[in-house]
Backbone bond lengths (Angstrom), bond angles and torsions (degrees), N, CA, C in turn:
res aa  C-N    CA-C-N  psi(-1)  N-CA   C-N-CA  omega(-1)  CA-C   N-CA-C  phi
1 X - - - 1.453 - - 1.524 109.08 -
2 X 1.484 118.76 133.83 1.511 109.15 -147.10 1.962 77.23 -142.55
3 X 1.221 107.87 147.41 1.469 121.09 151.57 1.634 111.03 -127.27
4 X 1.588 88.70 154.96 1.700 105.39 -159.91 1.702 99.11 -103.32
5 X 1.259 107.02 126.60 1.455 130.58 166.89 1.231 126.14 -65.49
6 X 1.309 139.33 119.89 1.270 137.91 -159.05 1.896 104.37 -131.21
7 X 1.364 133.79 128.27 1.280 131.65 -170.56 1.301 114.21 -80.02
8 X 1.229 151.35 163.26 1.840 145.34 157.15 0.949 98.71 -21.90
9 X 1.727 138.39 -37.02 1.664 108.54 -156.53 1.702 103.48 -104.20
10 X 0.912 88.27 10.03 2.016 98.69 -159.16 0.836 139.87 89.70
11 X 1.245 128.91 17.46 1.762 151.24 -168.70 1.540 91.79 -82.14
12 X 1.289 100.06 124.07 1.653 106.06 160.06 1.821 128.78 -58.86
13 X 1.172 136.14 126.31 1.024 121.45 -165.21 1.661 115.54 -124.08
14 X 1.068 147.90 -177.79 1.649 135.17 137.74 1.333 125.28 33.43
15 X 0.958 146.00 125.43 1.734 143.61 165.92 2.044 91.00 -89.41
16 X 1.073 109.26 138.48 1.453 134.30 174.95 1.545 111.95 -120.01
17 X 1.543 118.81 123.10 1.248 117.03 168.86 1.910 115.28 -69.73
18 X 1.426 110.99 139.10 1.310 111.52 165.94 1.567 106.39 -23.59
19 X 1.109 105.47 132.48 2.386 104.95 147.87 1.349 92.11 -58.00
20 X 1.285 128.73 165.29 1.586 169.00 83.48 1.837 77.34 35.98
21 X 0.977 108.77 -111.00 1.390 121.33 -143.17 1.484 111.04 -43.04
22 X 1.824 108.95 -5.27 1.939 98.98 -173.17 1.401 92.80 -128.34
23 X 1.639 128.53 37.48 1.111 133.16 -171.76 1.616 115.25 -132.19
24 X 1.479 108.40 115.71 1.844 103.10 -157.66 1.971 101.87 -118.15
25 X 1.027 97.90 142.19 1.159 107.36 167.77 2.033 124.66 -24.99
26 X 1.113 79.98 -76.54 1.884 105.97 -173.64 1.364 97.71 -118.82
27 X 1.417 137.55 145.98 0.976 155.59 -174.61 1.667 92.33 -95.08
28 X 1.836 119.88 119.12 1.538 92.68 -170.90 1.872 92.44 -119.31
29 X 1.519 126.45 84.22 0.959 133.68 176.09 1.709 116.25 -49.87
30 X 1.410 136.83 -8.99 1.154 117.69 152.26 1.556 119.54 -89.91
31 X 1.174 122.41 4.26 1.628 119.87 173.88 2.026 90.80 -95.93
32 X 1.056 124.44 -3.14 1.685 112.72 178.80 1.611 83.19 -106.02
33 X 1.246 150.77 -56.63 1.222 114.11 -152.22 1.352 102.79 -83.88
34 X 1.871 135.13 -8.18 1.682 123.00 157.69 1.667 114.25 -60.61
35 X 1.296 125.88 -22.74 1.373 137.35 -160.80 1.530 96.54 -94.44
36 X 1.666 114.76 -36.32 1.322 118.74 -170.88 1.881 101.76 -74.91
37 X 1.164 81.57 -71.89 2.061 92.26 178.87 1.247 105.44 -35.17
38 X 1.083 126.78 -66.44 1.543 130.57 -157.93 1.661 117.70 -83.42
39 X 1.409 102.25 1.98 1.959 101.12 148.84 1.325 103.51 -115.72
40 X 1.513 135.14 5.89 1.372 131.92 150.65 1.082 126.53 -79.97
41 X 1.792 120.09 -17.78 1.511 115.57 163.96 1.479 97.49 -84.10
42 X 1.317 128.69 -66.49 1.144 129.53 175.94 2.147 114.66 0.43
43 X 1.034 70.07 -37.52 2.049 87.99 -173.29 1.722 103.92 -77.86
44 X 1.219 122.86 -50.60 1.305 138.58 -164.36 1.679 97.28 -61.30
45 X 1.330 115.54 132.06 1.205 152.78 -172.26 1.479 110.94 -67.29
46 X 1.342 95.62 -52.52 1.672 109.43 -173.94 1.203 109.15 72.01
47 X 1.385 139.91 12.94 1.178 128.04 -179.97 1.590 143.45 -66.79
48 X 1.821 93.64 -6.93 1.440 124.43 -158.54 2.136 95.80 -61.53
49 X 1.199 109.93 121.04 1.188 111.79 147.76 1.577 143.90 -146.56
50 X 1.182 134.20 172.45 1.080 136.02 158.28 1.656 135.83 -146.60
51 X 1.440 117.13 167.63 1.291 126.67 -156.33 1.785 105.55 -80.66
52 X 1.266 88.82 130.98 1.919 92.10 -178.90 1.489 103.43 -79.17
53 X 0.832 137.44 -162.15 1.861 166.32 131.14 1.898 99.63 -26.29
54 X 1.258 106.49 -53.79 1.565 105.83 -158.27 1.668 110.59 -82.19
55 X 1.518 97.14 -19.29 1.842 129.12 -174.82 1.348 111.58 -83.91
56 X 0.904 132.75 -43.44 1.294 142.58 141.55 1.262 128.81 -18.59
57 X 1.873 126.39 87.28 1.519 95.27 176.95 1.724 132.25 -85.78
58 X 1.179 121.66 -176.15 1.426 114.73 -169.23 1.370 107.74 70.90
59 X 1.698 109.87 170.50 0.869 124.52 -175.40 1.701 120.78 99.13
60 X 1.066 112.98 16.58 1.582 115.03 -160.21 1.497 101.98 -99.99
61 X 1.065 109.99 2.09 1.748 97.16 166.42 1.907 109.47 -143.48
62 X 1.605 90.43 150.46 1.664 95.11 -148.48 1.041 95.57 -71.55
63 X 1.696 121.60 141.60 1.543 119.98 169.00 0.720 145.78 -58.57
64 X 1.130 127.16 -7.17 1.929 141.32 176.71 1.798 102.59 -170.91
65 X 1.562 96.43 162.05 1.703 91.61 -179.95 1.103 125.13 -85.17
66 X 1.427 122.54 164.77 1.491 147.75 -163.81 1.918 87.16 -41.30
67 X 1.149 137.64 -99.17 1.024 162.19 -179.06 1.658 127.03 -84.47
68 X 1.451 110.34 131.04 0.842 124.40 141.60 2.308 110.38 115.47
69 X 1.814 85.55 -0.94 1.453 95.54 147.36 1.459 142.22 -62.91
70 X 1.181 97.83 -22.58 1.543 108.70 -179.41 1.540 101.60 84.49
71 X 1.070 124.80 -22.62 1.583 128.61 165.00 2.025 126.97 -68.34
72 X 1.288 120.10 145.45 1.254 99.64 177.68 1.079 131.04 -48.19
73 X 1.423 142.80 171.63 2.001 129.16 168.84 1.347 89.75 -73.96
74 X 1.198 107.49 162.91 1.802 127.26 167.33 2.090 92.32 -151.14
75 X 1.826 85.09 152.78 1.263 82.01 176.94 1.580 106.31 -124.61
76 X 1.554 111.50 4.78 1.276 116.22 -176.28 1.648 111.52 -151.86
77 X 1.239 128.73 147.87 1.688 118.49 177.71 1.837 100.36 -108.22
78 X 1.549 114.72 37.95 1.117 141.53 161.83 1.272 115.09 -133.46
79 X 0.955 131.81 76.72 1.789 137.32 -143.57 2.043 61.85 -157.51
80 X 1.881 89.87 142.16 1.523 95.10 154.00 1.724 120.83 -47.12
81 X 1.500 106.10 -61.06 1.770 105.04 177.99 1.644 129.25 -72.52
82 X 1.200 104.86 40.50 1.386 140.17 151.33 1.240 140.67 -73.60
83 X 1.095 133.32 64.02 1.709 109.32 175.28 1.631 123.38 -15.69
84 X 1.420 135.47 113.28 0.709 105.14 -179.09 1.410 117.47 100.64
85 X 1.218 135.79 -6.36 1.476 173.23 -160.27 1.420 102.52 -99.74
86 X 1.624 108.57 148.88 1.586 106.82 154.90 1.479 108.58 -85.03
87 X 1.595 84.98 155.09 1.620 102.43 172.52 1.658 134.96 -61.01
88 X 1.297 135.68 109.97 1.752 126.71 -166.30 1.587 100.29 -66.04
89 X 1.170 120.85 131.78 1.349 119.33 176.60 0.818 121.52 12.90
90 X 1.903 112.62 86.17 1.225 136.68 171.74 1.432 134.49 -83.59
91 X 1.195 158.01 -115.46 1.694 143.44 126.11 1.622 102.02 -121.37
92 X 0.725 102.41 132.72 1.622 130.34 -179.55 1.810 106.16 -109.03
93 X 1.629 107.84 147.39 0.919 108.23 -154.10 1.737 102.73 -68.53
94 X 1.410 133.81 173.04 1.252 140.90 -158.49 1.367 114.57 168.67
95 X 1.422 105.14 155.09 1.749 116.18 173.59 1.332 113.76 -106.80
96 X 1.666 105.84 132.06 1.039 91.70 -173.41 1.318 110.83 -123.29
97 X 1.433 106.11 17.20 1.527 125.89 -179.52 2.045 94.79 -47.81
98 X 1.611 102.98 168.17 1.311 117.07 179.15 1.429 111.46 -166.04
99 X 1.666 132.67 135.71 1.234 140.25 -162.62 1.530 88.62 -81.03
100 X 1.593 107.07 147.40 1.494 122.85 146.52 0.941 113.61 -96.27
101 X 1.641 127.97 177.14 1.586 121.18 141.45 1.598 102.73 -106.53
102 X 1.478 101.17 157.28 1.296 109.05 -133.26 2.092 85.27 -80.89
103 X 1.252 105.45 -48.34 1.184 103.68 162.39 1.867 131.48 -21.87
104 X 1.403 103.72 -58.83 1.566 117.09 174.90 1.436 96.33 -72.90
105 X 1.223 150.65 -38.66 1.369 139.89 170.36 1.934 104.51 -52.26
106 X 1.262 86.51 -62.32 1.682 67.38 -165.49 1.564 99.53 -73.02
107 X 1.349 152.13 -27.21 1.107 110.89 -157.28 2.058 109.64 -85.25
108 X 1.625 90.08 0.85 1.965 103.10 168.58 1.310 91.30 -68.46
109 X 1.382 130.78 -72.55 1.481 121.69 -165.96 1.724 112.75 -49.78
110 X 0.985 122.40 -27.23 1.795 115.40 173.84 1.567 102.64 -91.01
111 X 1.284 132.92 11.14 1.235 119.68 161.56 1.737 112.43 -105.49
112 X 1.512 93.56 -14.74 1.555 91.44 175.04 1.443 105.65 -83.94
113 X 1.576 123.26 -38.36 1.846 106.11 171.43 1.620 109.00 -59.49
114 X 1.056 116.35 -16.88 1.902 110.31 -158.39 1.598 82.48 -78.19
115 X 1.384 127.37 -45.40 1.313 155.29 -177.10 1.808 100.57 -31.00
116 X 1.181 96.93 -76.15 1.636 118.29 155.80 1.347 145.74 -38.75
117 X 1.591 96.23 -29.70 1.229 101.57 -178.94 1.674 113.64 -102.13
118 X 1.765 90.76 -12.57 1.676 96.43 -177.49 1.634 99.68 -90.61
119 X 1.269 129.08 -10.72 1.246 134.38 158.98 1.950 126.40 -71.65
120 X 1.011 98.13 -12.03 1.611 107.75 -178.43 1.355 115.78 77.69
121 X 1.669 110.04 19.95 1.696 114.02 -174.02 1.170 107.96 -117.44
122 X 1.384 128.99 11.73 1.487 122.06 154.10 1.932 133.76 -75.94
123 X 0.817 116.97 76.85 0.942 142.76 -148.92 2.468 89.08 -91.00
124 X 1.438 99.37 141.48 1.350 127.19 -174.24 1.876 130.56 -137.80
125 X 0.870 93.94 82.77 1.372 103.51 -168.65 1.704 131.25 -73.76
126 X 1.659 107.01 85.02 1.596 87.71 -144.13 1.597 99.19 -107.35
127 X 1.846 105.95 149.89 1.220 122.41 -174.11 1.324 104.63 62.32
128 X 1.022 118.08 47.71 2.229 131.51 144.35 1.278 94.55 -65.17
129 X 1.495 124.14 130.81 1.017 133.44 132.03 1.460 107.91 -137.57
130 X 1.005 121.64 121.83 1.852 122.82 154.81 1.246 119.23 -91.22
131 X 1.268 109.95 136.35 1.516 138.96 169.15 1.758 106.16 -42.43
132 X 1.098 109.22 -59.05 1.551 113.98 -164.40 1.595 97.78 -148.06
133 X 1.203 100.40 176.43 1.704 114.69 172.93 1.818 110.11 -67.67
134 X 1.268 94.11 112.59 1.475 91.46 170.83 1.658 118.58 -142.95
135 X 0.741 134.88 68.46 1.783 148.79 159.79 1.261 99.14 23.16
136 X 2.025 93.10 -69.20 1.527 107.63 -157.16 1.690 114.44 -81.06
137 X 1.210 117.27 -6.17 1.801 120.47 168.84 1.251 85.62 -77.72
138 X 1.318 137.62 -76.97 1.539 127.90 -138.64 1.502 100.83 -75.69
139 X 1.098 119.46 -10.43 2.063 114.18 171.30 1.295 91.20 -69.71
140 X 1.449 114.70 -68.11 1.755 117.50 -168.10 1.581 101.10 -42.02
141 X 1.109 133.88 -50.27 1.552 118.35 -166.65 1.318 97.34 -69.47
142 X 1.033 134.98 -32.20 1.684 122.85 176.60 1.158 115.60 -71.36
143 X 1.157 130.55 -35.89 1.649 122.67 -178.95 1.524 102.57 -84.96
144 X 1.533 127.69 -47.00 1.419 107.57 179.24 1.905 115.91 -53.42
145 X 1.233 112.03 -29.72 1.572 124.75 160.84 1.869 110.07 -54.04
146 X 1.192 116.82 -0.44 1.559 117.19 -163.56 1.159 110.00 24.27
147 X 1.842 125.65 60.96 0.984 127.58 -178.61 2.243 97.27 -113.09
148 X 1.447 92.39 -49.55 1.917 81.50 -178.54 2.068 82.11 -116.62
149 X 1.741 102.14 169.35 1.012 118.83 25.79 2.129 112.34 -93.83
150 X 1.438 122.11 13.00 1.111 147.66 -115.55 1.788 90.51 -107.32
151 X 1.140 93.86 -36.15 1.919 109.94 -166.65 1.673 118.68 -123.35
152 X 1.195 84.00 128.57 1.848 86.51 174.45 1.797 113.88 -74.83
153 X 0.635 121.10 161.27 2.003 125.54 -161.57 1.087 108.88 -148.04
154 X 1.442 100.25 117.87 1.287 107.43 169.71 2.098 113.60 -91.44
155 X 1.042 137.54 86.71 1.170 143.95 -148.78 1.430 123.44 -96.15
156 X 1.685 119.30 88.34 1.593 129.50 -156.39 1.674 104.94 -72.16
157 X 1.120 114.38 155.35 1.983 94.68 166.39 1.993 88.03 -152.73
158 X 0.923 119.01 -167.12 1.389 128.32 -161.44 1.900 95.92 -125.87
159 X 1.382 103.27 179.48 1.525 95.28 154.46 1.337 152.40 -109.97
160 X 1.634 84.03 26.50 1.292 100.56 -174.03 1.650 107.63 -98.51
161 X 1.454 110.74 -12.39 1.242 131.53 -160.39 1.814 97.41 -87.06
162 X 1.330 109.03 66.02 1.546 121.49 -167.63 1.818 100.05 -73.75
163 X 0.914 129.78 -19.34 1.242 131.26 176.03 1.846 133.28 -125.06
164 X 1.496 83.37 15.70 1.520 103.05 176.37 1.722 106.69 -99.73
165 X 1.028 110.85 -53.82 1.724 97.08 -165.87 1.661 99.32 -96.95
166 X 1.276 127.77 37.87 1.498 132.84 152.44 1.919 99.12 -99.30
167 X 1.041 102.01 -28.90 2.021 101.18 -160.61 1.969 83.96 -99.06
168 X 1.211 139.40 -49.09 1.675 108.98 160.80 0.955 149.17 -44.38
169 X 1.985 96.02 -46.45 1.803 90.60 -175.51 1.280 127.40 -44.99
170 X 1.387 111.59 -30.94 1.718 115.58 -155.13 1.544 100.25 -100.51
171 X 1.326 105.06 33.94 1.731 105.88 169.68 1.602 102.80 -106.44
172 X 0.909 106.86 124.55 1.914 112.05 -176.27 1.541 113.28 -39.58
173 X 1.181 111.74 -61.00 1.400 120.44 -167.85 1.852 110.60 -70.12
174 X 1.362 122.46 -18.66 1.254 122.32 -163.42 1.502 108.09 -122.22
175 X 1.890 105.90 131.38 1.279 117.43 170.77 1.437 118.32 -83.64
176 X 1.510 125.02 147.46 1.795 101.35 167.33 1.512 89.78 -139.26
177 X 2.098 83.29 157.17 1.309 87.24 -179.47 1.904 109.08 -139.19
178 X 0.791 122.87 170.80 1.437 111.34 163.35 1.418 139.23 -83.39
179 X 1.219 144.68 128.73 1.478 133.03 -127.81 1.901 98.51 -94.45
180 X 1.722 98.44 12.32 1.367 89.30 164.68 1.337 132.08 -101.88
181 X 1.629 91.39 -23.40 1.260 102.75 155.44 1.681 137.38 -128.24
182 X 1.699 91.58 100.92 1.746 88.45 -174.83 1.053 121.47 -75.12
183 X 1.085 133.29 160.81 1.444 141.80 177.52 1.684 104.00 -113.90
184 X 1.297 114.83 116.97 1.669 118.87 167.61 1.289 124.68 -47.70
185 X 1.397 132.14 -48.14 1.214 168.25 -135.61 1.926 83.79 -104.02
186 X 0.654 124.89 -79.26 1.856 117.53 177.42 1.476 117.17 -65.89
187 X 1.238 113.96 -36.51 1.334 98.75 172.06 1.216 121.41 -84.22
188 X 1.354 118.77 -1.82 1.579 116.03 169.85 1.286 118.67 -96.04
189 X 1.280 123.96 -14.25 1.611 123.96 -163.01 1.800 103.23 -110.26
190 X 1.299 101.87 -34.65 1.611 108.83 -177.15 1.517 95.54 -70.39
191 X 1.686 130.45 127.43 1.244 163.93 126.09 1.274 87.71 6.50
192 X 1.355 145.08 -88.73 1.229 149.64 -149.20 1.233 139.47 -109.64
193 X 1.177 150.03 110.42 1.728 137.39 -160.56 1.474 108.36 -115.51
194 X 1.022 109.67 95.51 1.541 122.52 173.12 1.686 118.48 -87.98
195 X 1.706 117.29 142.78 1.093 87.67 -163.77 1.508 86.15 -141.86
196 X 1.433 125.83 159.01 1.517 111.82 169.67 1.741 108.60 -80.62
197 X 0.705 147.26 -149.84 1.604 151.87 -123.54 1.878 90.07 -149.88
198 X 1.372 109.68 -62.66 1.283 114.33 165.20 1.496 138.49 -33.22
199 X 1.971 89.89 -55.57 1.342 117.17 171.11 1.388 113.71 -50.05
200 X 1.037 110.75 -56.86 1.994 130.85 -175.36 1.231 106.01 -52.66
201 X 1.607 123.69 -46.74 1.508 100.86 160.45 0.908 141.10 -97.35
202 X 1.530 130.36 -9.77 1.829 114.60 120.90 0.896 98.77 44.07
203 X 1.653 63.70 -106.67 1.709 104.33 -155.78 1.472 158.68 -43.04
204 X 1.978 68.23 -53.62 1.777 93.42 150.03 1.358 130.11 -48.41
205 X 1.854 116.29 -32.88 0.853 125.11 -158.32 1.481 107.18 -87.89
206 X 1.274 113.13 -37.84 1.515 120.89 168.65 1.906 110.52 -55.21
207 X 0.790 85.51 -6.21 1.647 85.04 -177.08 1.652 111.55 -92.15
208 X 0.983 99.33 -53.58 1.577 109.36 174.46 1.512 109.31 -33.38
């Protein structure tokens, strides 16, 4: 499992094997999509609801009589099969948050870079530094990388990188995040994982 080296200007460089510490046996794709789902519910609001039968006002007197309409009985014109009706077991609001252990989180997140790297989309960007905020330098290093406009990016930076993840965010195609806190859910779905040089040992380092 190898990640690809990229120079300040974006020139592709070297393939690099994983370190030891971000390098896994078996790639175990059902422990990334429990690690994935479960900081994607984690996110969900739960706010979704709707009105039962009892929620519903009106309706308190039966619309026509027991017999002899030729129509079915009804005992309410708030009956689910109503226009205008409450809903039959609808979703009501709820949590749908769920605990990890913190352990099984991270060792999902080092199967999603190993993930990456056995895909050829781990991508390392070493000795970035920008001068100032600039959008349009840090697009150019991605496309001379033939990484956008082609690929969605998930885009790591450190915190020292005070003028790096102001000049990404505002590139359409690319997410960024800070390498302290990854998010599963972007680094698994975005096409591409780019990382600064800084970022990478982080990360690495959290692993150890």
């Amino acid at each position: 499992m190898k990640y690809i080296v990229i120079d300040k200007s974006g020139a592709r460089g070297a393939e690099k094997e994983l370190p030891a510490e971000l390098a896994v046996k078996e790639i175990s794709f059902p422990l990334i999509h429990e690690v994935v789902e479960i900081e994607r519910n984690n996110r969900r609001q739960g706010t979704h609801s709707t009105k039962t039968k009892a929620m519903v006002s009106g309706g308190g007197k039966k619309p026509w009589r027991q017999k002899g309409t030729g129509s079915a009985r009804q005992g309410s014109t708030r009956n689910p099969q109503f226009r205008g009706g409450g809903v039959a077991h609808g979703p009501q609001p709820r949590d749908y948050s769920k605990e990890i252990p913190r352990a099984k989180r991270k060792n999902g997140l080092k199967h999603i870079l190993a993930h990456k790297a056995n895909l050829n989309s781990l991508f390392v960007i070493d000795g970035l530094k920008l001068e100032d905020y600039s959008t349009k330098v840090a697009y150019e290093i991605l496309k001379k990388a033939n990484i956008l406009p082609s690929e969605t990016v998930c885009f790591v930076f450190a915190d020292g990188d005070q003028f790096v993840e102001p000049s990404v965010r505002n590139i359409q195609l690319v997410q960024a995040m800070n390498a302290k806190r990854l998010q599963a859910p972007e680094l698994y779905h975005n096409s591409a994982l780019v990382m600064t040089s800084e970022a990478f040992d982080a990360v690495s380092a959290s692993f150890k």
